[in-house]
N, C-alpha and C positions, 0 to 999 in steps of 0.2 A: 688375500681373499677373505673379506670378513664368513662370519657364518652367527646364526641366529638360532637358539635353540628358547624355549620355555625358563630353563634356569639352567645357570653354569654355576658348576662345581670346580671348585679349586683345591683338589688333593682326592688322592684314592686309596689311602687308611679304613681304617676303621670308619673313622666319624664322615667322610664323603660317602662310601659305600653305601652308607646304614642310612642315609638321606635321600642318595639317589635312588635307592630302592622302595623307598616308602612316597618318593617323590614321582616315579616311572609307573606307576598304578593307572595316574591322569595325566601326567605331562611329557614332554620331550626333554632331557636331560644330557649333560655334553660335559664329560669328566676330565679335566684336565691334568695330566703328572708329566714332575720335572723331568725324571729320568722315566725309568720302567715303571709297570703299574703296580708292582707290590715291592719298590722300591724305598717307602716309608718306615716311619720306625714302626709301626702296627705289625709286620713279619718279622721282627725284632723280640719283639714281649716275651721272652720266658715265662716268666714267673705263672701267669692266668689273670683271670677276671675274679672280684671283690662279689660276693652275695649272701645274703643273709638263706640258705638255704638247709639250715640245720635245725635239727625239733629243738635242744639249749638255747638257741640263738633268739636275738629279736633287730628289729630295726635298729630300738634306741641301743643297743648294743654299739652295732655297725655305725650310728651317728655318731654315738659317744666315742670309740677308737677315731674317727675321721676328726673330728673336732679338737682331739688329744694333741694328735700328731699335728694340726694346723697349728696350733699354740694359739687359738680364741682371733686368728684373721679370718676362718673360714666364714662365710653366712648361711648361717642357719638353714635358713628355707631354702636354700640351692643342695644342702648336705641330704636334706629333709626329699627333695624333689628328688636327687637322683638316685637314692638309695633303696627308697618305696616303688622304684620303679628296673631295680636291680633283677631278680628273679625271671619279670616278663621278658627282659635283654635276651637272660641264659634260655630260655625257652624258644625265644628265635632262631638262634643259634644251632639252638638242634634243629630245629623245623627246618636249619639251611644245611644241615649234614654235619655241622663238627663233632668230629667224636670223642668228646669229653670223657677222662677217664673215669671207672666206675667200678662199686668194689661191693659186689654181693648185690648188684641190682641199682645201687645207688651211687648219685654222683660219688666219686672221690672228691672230699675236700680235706687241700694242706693250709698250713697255715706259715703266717709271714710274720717279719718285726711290726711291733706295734699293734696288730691284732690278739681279742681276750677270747676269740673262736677263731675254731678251722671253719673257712667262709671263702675259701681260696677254686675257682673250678679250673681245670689245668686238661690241657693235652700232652699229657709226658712233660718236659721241659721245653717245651715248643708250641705253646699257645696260641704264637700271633701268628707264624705259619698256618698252621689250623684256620685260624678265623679268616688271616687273606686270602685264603683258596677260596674258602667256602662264599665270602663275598664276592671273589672276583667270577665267579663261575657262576652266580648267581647275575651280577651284573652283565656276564656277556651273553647268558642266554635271553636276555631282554630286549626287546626289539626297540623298548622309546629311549634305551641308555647305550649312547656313543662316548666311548672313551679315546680318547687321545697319546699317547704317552710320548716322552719326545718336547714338551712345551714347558717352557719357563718363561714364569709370569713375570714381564718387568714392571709392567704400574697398573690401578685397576681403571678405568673406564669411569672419568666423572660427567658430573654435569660442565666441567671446565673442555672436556673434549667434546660437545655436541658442535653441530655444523652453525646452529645458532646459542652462542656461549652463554650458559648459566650458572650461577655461584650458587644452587641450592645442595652442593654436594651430593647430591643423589650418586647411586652407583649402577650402571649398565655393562657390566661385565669388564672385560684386562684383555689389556696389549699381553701376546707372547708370542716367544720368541721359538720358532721351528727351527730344532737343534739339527735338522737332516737339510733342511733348505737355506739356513742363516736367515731368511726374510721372518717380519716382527706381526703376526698376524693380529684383528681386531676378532674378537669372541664377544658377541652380545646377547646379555639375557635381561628378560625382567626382571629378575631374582636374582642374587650371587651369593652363593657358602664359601666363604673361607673355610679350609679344613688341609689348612698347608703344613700344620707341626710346627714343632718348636723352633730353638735356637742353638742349639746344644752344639752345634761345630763352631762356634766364636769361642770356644777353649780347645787350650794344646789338645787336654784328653777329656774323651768323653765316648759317651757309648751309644749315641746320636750316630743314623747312619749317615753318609757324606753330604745330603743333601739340606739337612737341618740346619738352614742359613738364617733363620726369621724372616723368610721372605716375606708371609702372610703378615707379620708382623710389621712389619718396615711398610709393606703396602699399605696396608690401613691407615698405621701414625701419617703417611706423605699425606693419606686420604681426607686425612680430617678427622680420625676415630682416636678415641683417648687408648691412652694403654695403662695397665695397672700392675703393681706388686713387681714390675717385671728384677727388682733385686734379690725375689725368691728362685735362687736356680739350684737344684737338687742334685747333691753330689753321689752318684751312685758309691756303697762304702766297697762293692768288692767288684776290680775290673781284672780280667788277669793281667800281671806282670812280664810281658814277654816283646822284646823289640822287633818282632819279626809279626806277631799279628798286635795292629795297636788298639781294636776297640772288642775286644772279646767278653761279654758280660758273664758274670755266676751268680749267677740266682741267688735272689734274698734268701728261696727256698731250702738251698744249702745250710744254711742257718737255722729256720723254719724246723728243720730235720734232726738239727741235733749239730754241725760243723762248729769249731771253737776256732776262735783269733787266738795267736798265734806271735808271740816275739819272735824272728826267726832263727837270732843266735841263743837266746836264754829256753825258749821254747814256755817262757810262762802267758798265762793267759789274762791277758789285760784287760778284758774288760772288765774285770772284776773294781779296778781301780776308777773307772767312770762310772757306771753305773750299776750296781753290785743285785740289785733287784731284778731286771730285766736280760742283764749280761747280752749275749748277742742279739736278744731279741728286742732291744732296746731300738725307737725309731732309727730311721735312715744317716738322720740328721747326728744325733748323738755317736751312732759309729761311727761316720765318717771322718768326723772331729776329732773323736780317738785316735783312729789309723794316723789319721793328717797330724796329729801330736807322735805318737811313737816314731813316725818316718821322721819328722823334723827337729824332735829331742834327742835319735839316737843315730841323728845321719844314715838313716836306714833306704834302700830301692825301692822295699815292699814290706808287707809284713804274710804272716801263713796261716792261710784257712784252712781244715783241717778235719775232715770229717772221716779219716781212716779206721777211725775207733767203730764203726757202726760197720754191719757184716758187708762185703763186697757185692752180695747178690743187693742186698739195701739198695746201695749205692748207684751198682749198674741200674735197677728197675726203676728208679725214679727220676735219675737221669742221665738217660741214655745220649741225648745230643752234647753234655757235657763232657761227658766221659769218652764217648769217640773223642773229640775236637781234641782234648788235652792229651788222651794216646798217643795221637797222631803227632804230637810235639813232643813226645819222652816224657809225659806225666803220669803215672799210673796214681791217680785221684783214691782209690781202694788203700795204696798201702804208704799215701805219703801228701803229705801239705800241698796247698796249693798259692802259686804267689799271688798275691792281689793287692792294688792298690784301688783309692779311691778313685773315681772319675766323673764327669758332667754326668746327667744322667737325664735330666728334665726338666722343662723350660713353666714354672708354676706360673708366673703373671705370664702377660700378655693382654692381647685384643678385651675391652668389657665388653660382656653379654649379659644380657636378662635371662630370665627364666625359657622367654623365647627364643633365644637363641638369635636374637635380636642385638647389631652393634650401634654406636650414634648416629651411624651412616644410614638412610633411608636406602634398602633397593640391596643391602648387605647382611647377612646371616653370618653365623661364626660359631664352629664347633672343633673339639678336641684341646690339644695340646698349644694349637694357635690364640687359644683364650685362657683368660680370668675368670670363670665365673662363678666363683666364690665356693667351688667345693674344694679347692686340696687348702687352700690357706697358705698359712705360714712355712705348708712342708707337706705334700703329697703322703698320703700312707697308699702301702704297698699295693698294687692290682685295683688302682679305684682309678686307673688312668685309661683302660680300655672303656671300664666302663661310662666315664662319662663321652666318651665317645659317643656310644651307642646313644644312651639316654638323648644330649644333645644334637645328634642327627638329626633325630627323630624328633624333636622338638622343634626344629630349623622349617621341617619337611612339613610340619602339621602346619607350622602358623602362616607357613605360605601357602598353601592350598585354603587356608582359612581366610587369609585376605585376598585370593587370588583376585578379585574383582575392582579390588581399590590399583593394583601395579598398573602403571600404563604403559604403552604400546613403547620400545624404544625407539628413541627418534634417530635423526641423521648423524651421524658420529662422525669423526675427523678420522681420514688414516692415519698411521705412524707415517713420523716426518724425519726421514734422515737425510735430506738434501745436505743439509751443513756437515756432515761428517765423511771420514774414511776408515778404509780397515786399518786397526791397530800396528803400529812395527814395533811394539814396546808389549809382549805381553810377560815379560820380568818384572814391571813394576807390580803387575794383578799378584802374581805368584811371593814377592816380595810385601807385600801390603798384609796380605792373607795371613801369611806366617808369623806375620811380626801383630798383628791383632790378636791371635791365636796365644800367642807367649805370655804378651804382657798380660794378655786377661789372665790367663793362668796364674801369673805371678802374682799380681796386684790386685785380682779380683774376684778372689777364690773360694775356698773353704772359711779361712780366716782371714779376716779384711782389717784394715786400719785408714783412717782418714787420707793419712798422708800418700798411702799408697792409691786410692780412690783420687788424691787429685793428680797424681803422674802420669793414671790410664787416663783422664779425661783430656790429660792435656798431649799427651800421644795421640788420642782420639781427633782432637781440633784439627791437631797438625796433618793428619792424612783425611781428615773430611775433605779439605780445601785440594789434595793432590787428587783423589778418589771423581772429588767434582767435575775437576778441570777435565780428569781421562773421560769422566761418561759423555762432557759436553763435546768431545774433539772426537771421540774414535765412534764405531758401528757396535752397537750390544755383542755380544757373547756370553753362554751360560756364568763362564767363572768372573767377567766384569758387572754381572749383574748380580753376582752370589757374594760379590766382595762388597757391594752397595748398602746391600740388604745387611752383610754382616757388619759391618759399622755403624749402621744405623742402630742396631740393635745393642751393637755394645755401650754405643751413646745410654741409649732408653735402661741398659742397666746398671752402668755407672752412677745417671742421675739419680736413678731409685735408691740406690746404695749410700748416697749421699744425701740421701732428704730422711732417710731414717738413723737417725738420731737414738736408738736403742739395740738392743740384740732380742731377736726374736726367731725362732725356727732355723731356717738358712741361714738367714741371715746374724753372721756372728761376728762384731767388729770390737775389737782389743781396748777403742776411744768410749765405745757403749757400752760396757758389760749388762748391764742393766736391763729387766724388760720394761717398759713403761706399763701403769694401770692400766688404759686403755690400749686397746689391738684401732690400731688406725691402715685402712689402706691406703699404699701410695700410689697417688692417682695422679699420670703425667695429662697435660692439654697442650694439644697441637698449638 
């Protein structure tokens, strides 16, 4: 049963919310999520939102930290664009209830690695929580915003599926797939937001919730839309260490506050030996490298964060979600280290956008963690990821009400055609496919990279496109045969990237490039 709305949303984060809300004022809106509605990494976010909202601070502060941390890939005017429009974000935010924590009248702000201000605005250790209530509650009280949940997107709606076939690539919304009925419904808008999230589960670990397959990603590249940087993937440096919960995050904030790395049998504090100026609060990128060397120099599981030395009451009052979770497993965080190893953590390239929020694809929008657009660069700095959510929503939301006149009416669309297929009897190979992408990437494509290991995942990658193809063109969709598509496609689009740069830069850190070249170049893939 197709269905027709004004514009379709694809993701209900942050950056969809903050779109269809600014879009539901004049039009009809139709939100689509893979799993549940605050199923995204946006209820995720510990750490807070990035703002210049200190009497010390300035813009050029905040651009200059964002710019540091990018190592000179970020672009200027997008650094410049989202940062000047940081403050008006947090003030919506309250306007929608979150209750930002506050200390004598005034925001609370912490501060994170890589930051020269506290610029950091937080709800306890629970900030995305916070912000997806307040969205989603916002969103359901809205009469012109229909949300979905239950839908995974297989492909988006081109001008190749109209009833009379055209190659101008335009986009009229995406086939999905209704997880309660098994049938692949057609969703059409004049408009379409990508705002699917990253990639982040195409590694063994990461701190991606399960549904970060690069779907939005993968959609776009089939579509026709370029993708960029995508060999910038950001390795969170502290994930806890435990085989029983695997993607548990600890906040940069810990750090932020004063916590020390940690050898776990010498008990010395290494970061002194990488970066002796900044020690913990050294970017993301720089600790993570660290850990990834002390775990692989000294045959170690983990290494120990450690913020015992600061008073218990400290501790508990700042945070309190940490602190249950780790109890609850035999950790008392007050009087004793905690394990952590590095992990994925965020997907920096991806989809191109302009300033509008604008992709190659006419009739497609694109905000959040599902794009490039040129604010994190070479390496995200900390808490500047909600924000360009927000920022880009709302930028998606403006330039389509601003062209609302130029979209035209969607024409006659094709149904999904499954005639030639049947249900699966093989679903060991999805499950075997899955796992075995997950690893090598891990292994071959990771922290620290090397050529040679870059061409063993490409050619592991070959090998299961062609098995991967064969299953989508024989059997009936399903969420995990469509999550495993989406996740190859992407590992492709990051192995390339990983091999067309030829230097060490940010993330990206290969053993064959030590080297950063003069120029910061983006790597830009075309369909």
């Amino acid at each position: 049963m197709p269905t027709n709305y004004d514009v379709l949303i694809i993701g209900s984060g942050a950056a969809g919310l903050t779109a269809a809300l600014a879009l539901a004022e004049h039009k009809k809106v139709l939100v689509l999520a893979k799993g549940g509605l605050d199923g995204g990494s946006t209820a995720w976010a510990q750490g807070g939102i990035a703002a210049v909202l200190d009497a010390g601070d300035t813009f050029d502060n905040h651009i200059r930290d964002t710019m540091v941390a990018g190592a000179g890939l970020n672009r200027r005017e997008t650094v410049e664009f989202v940062i000047e429009r940081a403050p008006r974000s947090i003030e919506r935010l309250i306007e929608l209830g979150v209750p930002f924590n506050e200390d004598s009248g005034d925001l609370h702000l912490t501060r994170e690695g890589g930051h020269s201000h506290r610029r950091i605005v937080h709800v306890d250790d629970a900030t995305g929580w916070a912000v997806q209530e307040a969205l989603l509650n916002a969103a359901n009280a809205n009469p012109n915003i229909t949300m979905l949940p239950g839908r995974a997107c297989v492909d988006l709606i081109t001008g190749r599926h109209e009833q009379d076939y055209s190659g101008a690539g335009r986009v009229w919304g995406a086939y999905a797939l209704n997880q309660k009925t098994g049938e692949v419904e057609s969703h059409t808008a004049r408009a379409t937001i990508l705002a699917a999230g990253g990639a982040g589960r195409v590694y063994q670990f990461s701190t991606a919730p399960r549904g970060a397959t690069g779907d939005g990603i993968a959609m776009a590249w089939r579509a026709g839309a370029r993708v960029s940087n995508m060999e910038m993937m950001q390795f969170h440096p502290t994930c806890l260490y435990n085989l029983e919960v695997k993607n548990f995050l600890i906040t940069e904030a810990v750090r932020g506050e004063g916590g020390h790395l940690l050898h776990p049998e010498t008990g010395h504090r290494f970061m002194a030996d990488y970066d002796p100026e900044r020690m913990e609060l050294a970017p993301r990128d720089v600790v993570a490298r660290a850990i990834d060397d002390q775990i692989k120099r000294y045959g170690l599981d983990y290494v120990h964060l450690d913020i015992s030395h600061q008073p218990p009451e400290f501790v508990k009052e700042h945070f309190p979600t940490i602190h249950e979770k780790l109890t609850g497993l035999g950790i008392d965080m007050t009087r004793e280290p905690i394990p952590v190893v590095p992990a994925q953590h965020y997907t920096c390239g991806g989809v191109l956008v302009g300033l509008d929020a604008r992709t190659d694809l006419p009739g497609l929008w694109a905000a959040g963690e599902v794009t490039e657009s040129g604010l994190h660069g070479a390496n995200r700095l900390a808490s500047n990821s909600l924000l360009e959510c927000f920022v880009f929503g709302e930028a998606a939301a403006r330039d389509i009400l601003g062209r609302w006149d130029e979209l035209l009416e969607v024409p006659a669309i094709k149904e999904w055609d499954e005639s030639r297929v049947t249900d699966s009897d093989e679903e060991v190979v999805v499950k075997q496919n899955w796992t075995e992408i997950r690893r090598f990437m891990w292994n071959y494509v990771g922290i620290v990279r090397t050529t040679k290991r870059l061409e063993r995942a490409r050619n592991r990658i070959e090998m299961l496109g062609k098995e991967v193809e064969d299953y989508y063109g024989s059997f009936r969709v399903t969420t995990d045969l469509i999550e495993l598509r989406n996740l190859l496609q992407s590992a492709e689009l990051i192995v390339r990237s990983a091999l067309a740069r030829h230097e060490s830069r940010g993330l990206h850190y290969t053993l064959d490039y030590p080297e950063t070249a003069d120029v910061a170049r983006d790597t830009v893939l075309v369909p």
